[in-house]
NUPAMAR-904849 format. One record per residue (C-alpha): residue number from 1; y, x, z. Coordinates in nm, 2 decimals, m for minus. Layout:
REM NUPAMAR-904849
[NUM,[Y,X,Z]] ...
END
This chain:
REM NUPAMAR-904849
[1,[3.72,m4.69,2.25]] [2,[3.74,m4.44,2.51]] [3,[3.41,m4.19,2.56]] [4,[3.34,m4.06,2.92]] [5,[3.31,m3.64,2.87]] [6,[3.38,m3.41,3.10]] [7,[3.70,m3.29,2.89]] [8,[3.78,m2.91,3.06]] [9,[3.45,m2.87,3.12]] [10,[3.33,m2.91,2.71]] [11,[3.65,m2.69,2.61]] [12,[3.51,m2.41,2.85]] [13,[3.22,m2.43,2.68]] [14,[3.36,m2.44,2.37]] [15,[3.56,m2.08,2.46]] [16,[3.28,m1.95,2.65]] [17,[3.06,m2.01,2.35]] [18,[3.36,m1.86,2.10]] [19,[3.40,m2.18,1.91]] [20,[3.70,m2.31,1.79]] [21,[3.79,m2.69,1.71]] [22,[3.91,m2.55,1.39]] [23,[3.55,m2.40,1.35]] [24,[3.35,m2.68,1.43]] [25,[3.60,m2.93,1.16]] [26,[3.54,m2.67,0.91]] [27,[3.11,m2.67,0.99]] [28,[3.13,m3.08,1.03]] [29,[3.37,m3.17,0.77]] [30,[3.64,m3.33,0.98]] [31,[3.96,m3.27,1.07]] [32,[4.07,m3.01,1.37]] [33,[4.25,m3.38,1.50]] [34,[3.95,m3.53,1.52]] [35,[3.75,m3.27,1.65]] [36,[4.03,m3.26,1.97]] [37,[3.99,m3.69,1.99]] [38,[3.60,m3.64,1.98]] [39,[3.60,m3.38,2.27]] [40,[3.87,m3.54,2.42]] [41,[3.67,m3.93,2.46]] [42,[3.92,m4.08,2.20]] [43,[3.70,m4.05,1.92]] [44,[3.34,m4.05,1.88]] [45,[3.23,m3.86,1.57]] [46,[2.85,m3.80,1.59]] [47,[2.91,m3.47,1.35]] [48,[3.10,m3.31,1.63]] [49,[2.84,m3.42,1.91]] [50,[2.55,m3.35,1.72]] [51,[2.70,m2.97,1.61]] [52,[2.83,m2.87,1.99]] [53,[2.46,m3.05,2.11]] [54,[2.27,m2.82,1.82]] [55,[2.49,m2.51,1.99]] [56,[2.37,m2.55,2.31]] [57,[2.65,m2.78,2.47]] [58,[2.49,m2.96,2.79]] [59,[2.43,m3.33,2.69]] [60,[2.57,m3.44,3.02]] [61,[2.92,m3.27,2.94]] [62,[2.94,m3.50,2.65]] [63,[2.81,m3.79,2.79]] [64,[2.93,m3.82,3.17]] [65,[3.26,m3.92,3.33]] [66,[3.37,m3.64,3.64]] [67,[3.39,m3.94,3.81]] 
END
């Protein structure tokens, strides 16, 4: 399964914002591996969506292709 996200745009975000992948596996109980495949599209684990979406994390970054 590969997920449509806007990959650089999510990690900008993500350092804008001052998180870490290593922070949000240690908030969502999964590892900082499956934290990267999440953002990344390779993995879909709703823990990471729904934590980056409760900090404030467009929806569309996470949803949409940059196609």
């Amino acid at each position: 399964m590969n997920i449509k996200r806007r990959v650089n745009k999510v990690k900008a975000w993500m350092v804008e914002n001052g998180i870490t992948q290593n922070q949000v596996a240690e908030v969502t109980g999964v590892s900082p591996s499956y934290v990267s495949h999440t953002v990344s599209g390779r993995r879909d684990s709703r823990e990471v969506l729904f934590y980056l979406e409760a900090r404030g994390c467009n929806t569309c970054l996470l949803y949409t292709s940059d196609a």
